[in-house]
BAPA-939761 format. One line per 2 residues: for each residue z, x, y of C-alpha. Coordinates in nm, 2 decimals, m for minus. Layout:
<pabas>
Z:X:Y  ...
</pabas>
This chain:
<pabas>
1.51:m1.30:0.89  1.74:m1.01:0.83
1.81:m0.80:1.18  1.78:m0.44:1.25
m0.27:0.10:m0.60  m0.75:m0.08:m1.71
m2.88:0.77:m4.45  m2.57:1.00:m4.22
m2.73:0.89:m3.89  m2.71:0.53:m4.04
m2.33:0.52:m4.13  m2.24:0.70:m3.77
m2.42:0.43:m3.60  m2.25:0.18:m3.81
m1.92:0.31:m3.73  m1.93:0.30:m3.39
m2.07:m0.04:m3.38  m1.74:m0.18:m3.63
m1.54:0.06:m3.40  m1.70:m0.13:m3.07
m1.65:m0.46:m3.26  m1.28:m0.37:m3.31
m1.19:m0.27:m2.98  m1.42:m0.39:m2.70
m1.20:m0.22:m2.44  m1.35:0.12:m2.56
m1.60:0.21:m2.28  m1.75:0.50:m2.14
m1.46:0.52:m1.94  m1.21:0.42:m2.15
m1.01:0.61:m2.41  m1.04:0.55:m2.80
m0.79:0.28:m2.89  m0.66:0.22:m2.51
m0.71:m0.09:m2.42  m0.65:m0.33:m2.73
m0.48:m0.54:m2.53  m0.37:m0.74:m2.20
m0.24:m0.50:m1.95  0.05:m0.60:m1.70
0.03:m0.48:m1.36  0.30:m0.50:m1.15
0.34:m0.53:m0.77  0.62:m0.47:m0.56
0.51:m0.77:m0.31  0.42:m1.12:m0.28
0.12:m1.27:m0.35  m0.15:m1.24:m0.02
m0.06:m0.94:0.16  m0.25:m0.63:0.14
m0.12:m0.46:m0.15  m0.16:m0.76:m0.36
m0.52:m0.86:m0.20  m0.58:m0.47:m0.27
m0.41:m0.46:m0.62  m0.67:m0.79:m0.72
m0.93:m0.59:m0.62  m0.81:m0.33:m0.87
m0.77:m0.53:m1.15  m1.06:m0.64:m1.13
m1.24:m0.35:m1.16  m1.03:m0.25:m1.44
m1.15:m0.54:m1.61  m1.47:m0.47:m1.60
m1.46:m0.07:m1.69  m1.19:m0.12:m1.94
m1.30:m0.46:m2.09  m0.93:m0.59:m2.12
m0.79:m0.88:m1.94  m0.49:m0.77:m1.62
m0.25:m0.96:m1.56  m0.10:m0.94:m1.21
0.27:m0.96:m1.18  0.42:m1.02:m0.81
0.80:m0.97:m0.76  0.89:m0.88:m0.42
1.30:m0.91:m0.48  1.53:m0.66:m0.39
1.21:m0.58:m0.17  1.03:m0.47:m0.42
1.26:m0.24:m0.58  1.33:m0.44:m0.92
0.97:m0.43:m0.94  0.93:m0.06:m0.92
1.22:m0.01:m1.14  1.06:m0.25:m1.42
0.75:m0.05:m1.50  1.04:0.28:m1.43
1.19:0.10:m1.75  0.87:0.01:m1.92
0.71:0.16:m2.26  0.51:0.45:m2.12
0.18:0.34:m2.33  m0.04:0.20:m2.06
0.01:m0.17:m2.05  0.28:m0.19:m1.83
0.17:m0.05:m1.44  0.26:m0.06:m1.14
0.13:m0.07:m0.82  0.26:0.04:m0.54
0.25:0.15:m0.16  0.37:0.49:m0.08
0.57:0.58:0.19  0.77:0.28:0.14
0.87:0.35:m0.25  0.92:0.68:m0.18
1.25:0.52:0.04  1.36:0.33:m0.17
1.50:0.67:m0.40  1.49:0.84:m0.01
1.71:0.61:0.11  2.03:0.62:0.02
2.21:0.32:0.11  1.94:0.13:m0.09
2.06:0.26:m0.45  1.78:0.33:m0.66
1.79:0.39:m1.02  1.43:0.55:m1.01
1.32:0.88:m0.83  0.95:1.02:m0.81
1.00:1.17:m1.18  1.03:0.83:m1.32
0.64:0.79:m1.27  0.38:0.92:m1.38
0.09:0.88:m1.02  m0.29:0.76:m1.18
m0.47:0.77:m0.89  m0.47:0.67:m0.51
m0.70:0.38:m0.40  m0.72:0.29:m0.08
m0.53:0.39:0.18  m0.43:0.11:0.49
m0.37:0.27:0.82  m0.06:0.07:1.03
m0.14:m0.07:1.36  0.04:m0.24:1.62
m0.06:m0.63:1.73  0.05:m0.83:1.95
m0.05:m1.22:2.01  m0.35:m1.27:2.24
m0.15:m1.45:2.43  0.08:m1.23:2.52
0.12:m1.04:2.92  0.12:m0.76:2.70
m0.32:m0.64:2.66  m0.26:m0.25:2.56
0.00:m0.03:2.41  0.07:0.10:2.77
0.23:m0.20:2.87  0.43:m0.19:2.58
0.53:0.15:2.63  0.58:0.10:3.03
0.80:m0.23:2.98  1.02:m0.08:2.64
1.07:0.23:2.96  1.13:m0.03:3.26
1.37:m0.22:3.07  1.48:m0.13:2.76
1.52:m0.31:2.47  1.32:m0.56:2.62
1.03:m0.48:2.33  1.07:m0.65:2.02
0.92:m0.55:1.63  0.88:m0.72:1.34
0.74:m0.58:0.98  0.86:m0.67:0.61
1.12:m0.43:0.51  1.38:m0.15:0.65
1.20:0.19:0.61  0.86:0.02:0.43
0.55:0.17:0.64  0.59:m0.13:0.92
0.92:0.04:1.02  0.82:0.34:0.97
0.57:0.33:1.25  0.83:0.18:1.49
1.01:0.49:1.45  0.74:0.73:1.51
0.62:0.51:1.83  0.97:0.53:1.97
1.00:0.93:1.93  0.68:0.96:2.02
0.73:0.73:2.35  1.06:0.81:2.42
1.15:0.47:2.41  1.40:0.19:2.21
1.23:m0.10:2.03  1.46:m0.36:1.91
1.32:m0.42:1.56  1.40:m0.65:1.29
1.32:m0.71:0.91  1.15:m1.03:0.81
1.13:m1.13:0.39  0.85:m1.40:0.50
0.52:m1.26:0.65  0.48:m1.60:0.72
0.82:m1.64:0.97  0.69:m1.31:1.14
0.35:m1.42:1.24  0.48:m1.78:1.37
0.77:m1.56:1.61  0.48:m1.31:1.71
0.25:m1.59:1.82  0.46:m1.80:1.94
0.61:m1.48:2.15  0.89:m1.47:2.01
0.93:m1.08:1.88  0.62:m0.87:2.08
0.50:m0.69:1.84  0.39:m0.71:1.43
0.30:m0.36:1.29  0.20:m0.33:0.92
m0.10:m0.24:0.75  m0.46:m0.36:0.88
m0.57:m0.54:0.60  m0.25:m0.76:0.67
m0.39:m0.77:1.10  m0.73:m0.78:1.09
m0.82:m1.15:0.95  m0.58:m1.27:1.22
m0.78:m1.03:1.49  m1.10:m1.15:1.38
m0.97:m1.50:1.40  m0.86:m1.47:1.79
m0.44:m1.50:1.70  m0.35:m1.10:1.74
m0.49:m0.86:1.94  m0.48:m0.51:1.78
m0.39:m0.27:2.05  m0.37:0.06:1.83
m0.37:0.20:1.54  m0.15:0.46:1.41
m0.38:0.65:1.19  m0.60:1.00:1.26
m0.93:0.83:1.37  m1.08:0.49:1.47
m1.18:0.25:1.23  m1.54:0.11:1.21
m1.70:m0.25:1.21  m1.45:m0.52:1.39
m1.21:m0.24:1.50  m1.42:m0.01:1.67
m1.29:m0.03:1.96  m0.91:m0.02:1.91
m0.77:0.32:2.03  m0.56:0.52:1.79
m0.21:0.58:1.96  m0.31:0.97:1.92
m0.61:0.89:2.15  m0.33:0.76:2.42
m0.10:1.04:2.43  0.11:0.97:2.15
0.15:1.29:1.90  0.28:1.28:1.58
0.22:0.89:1.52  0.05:0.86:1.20
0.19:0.60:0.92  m0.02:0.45:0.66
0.01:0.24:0.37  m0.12:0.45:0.06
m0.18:0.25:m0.21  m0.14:0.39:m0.61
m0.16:0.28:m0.93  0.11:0.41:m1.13
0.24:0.43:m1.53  0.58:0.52:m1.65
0.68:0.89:m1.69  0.55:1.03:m2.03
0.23:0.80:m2.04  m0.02:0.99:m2.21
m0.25:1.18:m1.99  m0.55:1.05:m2.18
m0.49:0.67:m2.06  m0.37:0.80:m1.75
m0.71:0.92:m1.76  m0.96:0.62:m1.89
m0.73:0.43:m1.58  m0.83:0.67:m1.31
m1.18:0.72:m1.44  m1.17:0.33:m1.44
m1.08:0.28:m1.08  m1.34:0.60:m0.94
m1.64:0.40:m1.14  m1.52:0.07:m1.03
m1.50:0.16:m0.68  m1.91:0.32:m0.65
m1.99:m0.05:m0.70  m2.17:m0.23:m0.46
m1.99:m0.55:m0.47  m1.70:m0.35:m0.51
m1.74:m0.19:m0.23  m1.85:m0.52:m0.03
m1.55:m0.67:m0.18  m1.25:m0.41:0.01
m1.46:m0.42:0.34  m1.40:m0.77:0.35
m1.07:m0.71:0.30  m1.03:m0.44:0.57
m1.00:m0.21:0.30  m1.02:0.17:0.32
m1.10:0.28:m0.05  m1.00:0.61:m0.03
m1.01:0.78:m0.45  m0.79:1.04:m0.54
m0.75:1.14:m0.88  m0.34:1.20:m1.09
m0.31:1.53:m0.96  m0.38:1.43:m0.54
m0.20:1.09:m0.61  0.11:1.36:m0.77
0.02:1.57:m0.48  0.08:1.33:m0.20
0.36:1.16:m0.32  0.57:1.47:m0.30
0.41:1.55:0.02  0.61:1.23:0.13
0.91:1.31:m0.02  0.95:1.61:0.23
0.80:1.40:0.52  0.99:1.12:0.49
1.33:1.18:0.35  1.49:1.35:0.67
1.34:1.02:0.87  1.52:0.81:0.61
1.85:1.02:0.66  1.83:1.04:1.06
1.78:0.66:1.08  2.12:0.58:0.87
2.29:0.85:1.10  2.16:0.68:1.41
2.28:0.34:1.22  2.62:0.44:1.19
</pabas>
């Protein structure tokens, strides 16, 4: 623990049919000659949290559209930077991706004490799919049973509130941030590498409070361990989480962080395997199973072709780099 998004009529027939034979990948939503073979896809995070649970969701699907095999690639070091900058560095021809969880990449360039190689042009944005809203939990055992409480005792007695999430400025932190200008109050927050350690110090009491994305809260909601006590998104969630307030809903303006989730290629990758890979994941993700599959998963598939995924993630740029620069200031 560290303080602080795969005759004439005769002969044509024949042809496509050696063609088919020679590259199986070559679908109706594939492009001619991409894939021939394995494609890597790389993610900034170990294996088991959302963006990798989402991510093997992905890759499956691009499996199936694309008819080549994916082969996941976790590397969460440097917290996930050297990953990011390894498909940065990659050939641009589709069979090295990455996939990745914007805010939190867009701070790793943001941030300057952080010393990225790698800035937004370095990408080149496929498509968004799915898009985890942050929440705040705390253990059901804790005197602590709604965001009130939280707010009231961090007011009461400052400091008193602790926060864990995985990584300085990733979406967990982010959201401590926008609760505490939003509340007017200090949390004392800290890092943890292991999603692990954090869970056993949030159960056991420890630190207050785990915020990160719902897919990586729900199954321990469901199971009785956290209790959810709001979510930092624009609108209430349906099935398990129905009833969980959003911290909008309870006075608290301007708090909405999520974990948006995109697949991305190296800058210069040809815009027509950028697009058989977003055509890929929009098919894949009208499935039923597919479908079945991210609910279970406390998923929110949420589609959005290169130019909203582009879009978006210099949207965030402008959102989030004076945050990034006002926390160092306040650090200092």
């Amino acid at each position: 623990m560290t303080l602080k998004p795969i005759a004439l009529l005769g002969i044509a027939a024949s042809a496509l049919l050696l063609a088919g034979c020679a590259s199986p990948a070559n679908s109706s939503t594939g492009a001619a000659g991409y894939p021939t073979k394995t494609i890597h896809l790389v993610i900034p995070y170990g294996a088991g949290g959302g963006t990798d649970l989402s991510g093997r969701l992905m890759a499956s699907g691009l499996e199936d559209k694309l008819g080549a095999k994916v082969v996941i690639e976790n590397d969460a070091s440097a917290s996930g930077q050297n990953a990011v900058q390894k498909v940065a560095d990659a050939n641009p021809d589709g069979y090295t991706l990455g996939f990745v969880s914007l805010p939190a990449t867009n701070m790793m360039y943001l941030d300057s004490e952080r010393g990225a190689k790698f800035t937004r042009e370095s990408f080149t944005p496929v498509a968004v799919h799915d898009t985890d809203t942050v929440a705040i939990a705390v253990s059901s055992t804790s005197k602590y049973k709604t965001l009130g409480d939280v707010v009231a005792a961090a007011k009461s007695s400052p400091g008193s509130i602790t926060a864990g999430s995985s990584g300085v400025l990733a979406v967990g932190h982010l959201g401590v941030l926008a609760l505490q200008k939003a509340a007017g109050i200090k949390i004392t927050w800290s890092t943890f590498d292991d999603s692990g350690q954090l869970r056993t110090s949030v159960l056991g009491n420890n630190v207050t409070l785990e915020v990160g994305p719902v897919s990586e809260l729900a199954p321990a909601a469901a199971s009785g361990d956290l209790k959810i006590l709001a979510l930092l998104g624009d609108q209430r969630m349906g099935g398990s989480l129905a009833d969980v307030p959003t911290a909008k809903e309870l006075g608290y303006d301007g708090v909405s962080v999520s974990a948006n989730r995109v697949l991305v290629a190296p800058a210069k990758t040809p815009q027509k395997i950028v697009d058989a890979l977003a055509a890929a994941i929009k098919s894949a993700q009208q499935g039923t199973a597919y479908k079945a599959q991210a609910a279970s998963r406390s998923l929110n598939l949420n589609f959005q072709d290169a130019a909203a995924a582009t879009a978006l993630w210099t949207q965030f740029d402008s959102t989030f780099g004076p945050i990034a620069k006002e926390y160092r200031a306040s650090e200092k």
